[in-house]
C-alpha positions in Angstrom: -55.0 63.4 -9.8 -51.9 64.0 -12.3 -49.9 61.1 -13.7 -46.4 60.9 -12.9 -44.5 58.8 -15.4 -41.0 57.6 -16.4 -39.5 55.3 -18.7 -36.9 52.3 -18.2 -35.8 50.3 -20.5 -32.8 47.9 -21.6 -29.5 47.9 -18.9 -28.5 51.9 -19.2 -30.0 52.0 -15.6 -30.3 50.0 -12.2 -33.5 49.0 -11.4 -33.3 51.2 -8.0 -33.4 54.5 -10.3 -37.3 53.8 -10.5 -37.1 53.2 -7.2 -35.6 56.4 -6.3 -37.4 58.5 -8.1 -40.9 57.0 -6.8 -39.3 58.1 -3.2 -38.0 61.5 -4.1 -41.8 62.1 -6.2 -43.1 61.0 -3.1 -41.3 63.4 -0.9 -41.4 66.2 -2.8 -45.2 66.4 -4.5 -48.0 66.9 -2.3 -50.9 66.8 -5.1 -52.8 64.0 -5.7 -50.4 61.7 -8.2 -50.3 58.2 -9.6 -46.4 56.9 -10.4 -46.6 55.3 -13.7 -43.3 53.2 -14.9 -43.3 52.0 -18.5 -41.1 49.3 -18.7 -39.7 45.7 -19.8 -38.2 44.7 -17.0 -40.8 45.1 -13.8 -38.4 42.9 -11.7 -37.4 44.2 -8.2 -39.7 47.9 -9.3 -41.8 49.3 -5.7 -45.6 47.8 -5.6 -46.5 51.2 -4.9 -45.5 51.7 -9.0 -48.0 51.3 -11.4 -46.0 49.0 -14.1 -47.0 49.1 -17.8 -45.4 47.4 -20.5 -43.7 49.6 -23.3 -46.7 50.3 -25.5 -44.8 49.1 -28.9 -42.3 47.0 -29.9 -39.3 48.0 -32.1 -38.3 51.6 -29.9 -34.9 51.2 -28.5 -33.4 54.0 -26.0 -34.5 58.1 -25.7 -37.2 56.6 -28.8 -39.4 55.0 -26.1 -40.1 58.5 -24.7 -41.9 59.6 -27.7 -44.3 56.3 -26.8 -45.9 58.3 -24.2 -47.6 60.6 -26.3 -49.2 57.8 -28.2 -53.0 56.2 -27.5 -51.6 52.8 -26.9 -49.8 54.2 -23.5 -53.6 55.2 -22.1 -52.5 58.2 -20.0 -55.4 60.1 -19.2 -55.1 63.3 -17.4 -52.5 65.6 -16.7 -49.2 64.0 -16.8 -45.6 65.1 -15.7 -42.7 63.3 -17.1 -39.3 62.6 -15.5 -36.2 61.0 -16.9 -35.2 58.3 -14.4 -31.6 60.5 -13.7 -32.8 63.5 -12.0 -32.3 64.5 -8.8 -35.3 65.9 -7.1 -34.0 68.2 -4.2 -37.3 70.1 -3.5 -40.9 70.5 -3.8 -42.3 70.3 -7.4 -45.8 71.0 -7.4 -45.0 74.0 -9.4 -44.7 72.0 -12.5 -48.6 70.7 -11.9 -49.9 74.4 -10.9 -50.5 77.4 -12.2 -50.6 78.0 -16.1 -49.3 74.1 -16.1 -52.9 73.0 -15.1 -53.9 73.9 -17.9 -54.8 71.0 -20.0 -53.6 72.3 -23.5 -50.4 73.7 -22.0 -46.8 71.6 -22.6 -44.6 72.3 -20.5 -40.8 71.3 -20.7 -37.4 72.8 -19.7 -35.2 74.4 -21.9 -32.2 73.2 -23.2 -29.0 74.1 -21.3 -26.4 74.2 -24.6 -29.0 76.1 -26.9 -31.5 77.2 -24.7 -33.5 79.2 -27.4 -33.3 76.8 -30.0 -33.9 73.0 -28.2 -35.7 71.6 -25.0 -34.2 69.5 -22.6 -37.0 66.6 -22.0 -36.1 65.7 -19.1 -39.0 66.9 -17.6 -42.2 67.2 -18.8 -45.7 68.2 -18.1 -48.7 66.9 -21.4 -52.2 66.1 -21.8 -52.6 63.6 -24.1 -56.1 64.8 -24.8 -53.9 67.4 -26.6 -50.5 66.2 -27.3 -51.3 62.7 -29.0 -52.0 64.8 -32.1 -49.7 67.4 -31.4 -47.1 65.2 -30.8 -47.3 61.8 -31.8 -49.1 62.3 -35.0 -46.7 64.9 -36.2 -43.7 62.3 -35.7 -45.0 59.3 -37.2 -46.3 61.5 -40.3 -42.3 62.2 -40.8 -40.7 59.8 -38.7 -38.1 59.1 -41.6 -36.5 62.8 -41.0 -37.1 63.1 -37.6 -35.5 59.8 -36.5 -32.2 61.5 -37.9 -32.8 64.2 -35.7 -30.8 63.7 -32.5 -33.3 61.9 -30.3 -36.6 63.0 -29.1 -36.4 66.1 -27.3 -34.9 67.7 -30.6 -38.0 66.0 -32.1 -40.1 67.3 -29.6 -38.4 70.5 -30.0 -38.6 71.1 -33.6 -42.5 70.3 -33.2 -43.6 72.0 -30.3 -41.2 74.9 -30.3 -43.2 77.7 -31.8 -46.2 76.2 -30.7 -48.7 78.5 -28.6 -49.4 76.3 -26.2 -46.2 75.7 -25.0 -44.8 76.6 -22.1 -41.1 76.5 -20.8 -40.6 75.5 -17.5 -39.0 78.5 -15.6 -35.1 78.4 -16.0 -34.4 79.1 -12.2 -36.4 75.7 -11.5 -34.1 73.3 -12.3 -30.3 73.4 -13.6 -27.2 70.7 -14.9 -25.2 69.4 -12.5 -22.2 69.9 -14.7 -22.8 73.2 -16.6 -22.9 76.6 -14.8 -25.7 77.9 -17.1 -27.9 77.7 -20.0 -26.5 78.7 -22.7 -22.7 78.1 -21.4 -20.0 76.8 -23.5 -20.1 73.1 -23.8 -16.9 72.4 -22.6 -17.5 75.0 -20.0 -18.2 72.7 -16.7 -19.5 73.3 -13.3 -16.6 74.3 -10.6 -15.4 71.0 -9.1 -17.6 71.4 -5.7 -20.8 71.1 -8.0 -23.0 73.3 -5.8 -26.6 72.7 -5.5 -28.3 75.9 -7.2 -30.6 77.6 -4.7 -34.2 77.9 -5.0 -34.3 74.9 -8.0 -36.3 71.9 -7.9 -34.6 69.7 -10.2 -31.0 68.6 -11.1 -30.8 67.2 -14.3 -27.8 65.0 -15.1 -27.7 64.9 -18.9 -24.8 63.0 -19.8 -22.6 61.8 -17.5 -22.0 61.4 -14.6 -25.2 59.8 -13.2 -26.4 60.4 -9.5 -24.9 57.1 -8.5 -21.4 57.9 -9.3 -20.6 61.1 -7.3 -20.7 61.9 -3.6 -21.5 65.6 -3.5 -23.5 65.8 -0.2 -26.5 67.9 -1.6 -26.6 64.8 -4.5 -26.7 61.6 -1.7 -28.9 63.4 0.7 -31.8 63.6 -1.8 -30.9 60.6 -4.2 -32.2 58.0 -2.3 -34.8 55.6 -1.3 -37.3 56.6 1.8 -36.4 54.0 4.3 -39.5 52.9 5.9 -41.3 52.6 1.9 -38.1 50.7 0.8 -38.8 47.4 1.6 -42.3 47.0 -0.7 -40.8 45.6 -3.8 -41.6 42.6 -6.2 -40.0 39.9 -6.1 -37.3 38.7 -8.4 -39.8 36.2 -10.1 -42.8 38.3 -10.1 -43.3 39.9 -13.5 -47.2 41.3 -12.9 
């Protein structure tokens, strides 16, 4: 049993991209999983989501990713992280097998402007067993420098980057769905058709747009809730 989790907080997102991802998770992992949502607002979220509260007050934005590493979020096992704008477009139990059972491992992608220099964090596979210390611990021991860093996958980076436990993600299993490549100019974008990139798991949409603002096929036909699982949700006044 692995721990998937995400993170939504404040108004950047509908409450339906929690939904969504539960569905696409659901479709696309056949392992053992729980779906874990830390969050302030547990209005409207599936039942089928576990719902915990953000572990500590005072984090605003990307910052309440870095929670997860922390004692106070209780994640025991293996856990694979998604942010809530992905697009899941095929089976991902790669990211749980292999050298990524491996409790000590991290995995997470690399970054698609610097690839050798930064991770992209929007996926993620820890142990907390592990990465509390490795992580967590590190931060708050210099949090003053690395909150100017540039959020926390450059955190992240600059801690776990040379670390021998970690383990990028394979390039070829996920890719932007605005630049071309890793490593491609910035202001280099995808061709205007936005083709999905075959053999990938994952479409990360770092930036803008988000998955509800376009209407590439490939992007509607997997961004979406399962239809018979869509109707189990809490109610507008249930908060548990």
């Amino acid at each position: 049993m692995i721990n998937v989790c995400c993170v939504f907080w404040g108004s950047k997102f509908q409450i339906k991209y929690v939904n969504v991802l539960h569905d696409m998770v659901q479709r696309n992992l056949t392992v053992p999983y729980k779906f874990i949502c830390f969050t302030d607002n547990r209005k409207r979220i599936k039942e089928e989501v576990e719902c915990r509260d953000i572990p500590m007050p005072g984090f605003s934005g990307w910052w309440n990713k870095m929670l997860l590493f922390t004692k106070e979020a209780k994640l025991e096992g293996n856990c694979l992280y998604f942010d809530l704008d992905v697009v899941i477009c095929d089976n991902i139990d790669k990211f749980t097998q292999g050298v990524y059972k491996d409790e000590k491992v991290f995995g997470i992608s690399r970054d698609f402007g610097q690839p050798d220099m930064w991770f992209n964090s929007s996926i993620m596979r820890f142990n907390n067993k592990y990465h509390t210390t490795m992580i967590w611990d590190r931060y708050i021991a210099d949090k003053r420098r690395y909150d100017n860093l540039h959020g926390d996958q450059n955190v992240i980076s600059d801690i776990m980057r040379n670390h021998e436990d970690t383990k990028p993600f394979p390039d070829e299993w996920s890719f932007s769905y605005k630049w071309p490549q890793r490593g491609a100019p910035q202001a280099y974008v995808r061709d205007k058709e936005y083709s999905y990139v075959d053999g990938a798991s994952v479409s990360i949409f770092h930036g803008g747009p988000k998955p509800h603002e376009v209407d590439t096929q490939w992007v509607v036909d997997n961004w979406r809730e399962t239809p018979e699982i869509a109707v189990h949700t809490r109610g507008e006044n249930d908060n548990k």
